[in-house]
C-alpha positions in Angstrom: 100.4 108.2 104.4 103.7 108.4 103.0 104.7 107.1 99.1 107.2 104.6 99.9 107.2 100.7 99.4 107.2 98.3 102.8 109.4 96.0 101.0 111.9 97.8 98.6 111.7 101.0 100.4 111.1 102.8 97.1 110.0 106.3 97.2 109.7 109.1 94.5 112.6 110.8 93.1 113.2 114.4 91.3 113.7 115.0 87.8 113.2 117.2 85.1 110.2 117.3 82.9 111.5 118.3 79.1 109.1 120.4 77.0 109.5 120.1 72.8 111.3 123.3 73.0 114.1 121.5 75.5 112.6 123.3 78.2 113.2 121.9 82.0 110.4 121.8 84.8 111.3 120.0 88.3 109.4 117.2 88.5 108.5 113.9 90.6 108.7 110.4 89.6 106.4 108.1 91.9 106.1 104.2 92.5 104.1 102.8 91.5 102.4 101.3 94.6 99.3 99.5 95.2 98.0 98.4 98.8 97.7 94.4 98.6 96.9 91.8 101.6 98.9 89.0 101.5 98.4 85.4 104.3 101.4 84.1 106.0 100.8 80.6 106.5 103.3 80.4 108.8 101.9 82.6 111.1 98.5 82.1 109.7 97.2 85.7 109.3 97.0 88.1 107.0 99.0 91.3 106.5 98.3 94.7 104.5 101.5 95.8 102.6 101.9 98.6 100.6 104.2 97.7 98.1 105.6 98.8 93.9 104.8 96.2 91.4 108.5 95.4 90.9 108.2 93.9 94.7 105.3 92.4 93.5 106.7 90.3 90.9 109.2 89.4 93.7 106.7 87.9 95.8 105.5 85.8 93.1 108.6 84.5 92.7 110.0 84.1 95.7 106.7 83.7 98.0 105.6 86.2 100.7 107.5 84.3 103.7 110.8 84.2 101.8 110.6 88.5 101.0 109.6 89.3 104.7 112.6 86.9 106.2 115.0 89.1 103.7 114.0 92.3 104.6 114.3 91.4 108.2 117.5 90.1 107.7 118.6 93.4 105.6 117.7 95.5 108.5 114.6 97.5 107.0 112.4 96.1 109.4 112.9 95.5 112.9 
């Protein structure tokens, strides 16, 4: 199961942790994610997406039917 978001395609990233001493450790930042259900009235089901928070707040904002028609028309989804 892989770390990346359905909607944003978010995924972790590399870095460096820094000690006191100004020491650097490779690192890996990851998304925060969380696996949500969300219905499409439109199509009247429900759908499992795994997306970050940030996408979250999208989808509260926008509604679920208006984030799924704009990934489709970005060309993340087919």
């Amino acid at each position: 199961m892989s770390r990346i978001c359905d909607l944003t395609g978010k995924k972790a990233i590399v870095g460096n942790s820094v000690s006191f001493s100004n020491r650097k450790t490779k690192r890996l930042f990851k998304p925060n994610l969380q696996v949500k259900k969300f219905f499409i009235p439109e199509e009247n089901e429900w759908i499992t997406l795994k997306v970050s928070t940030s996408a979250l707040r999208t989808i509260n904002k926008k509604g679920i039917s208006a984030c799924i028609d704009e990934v489709y028309k970005n060309g993340y989804l087919k």
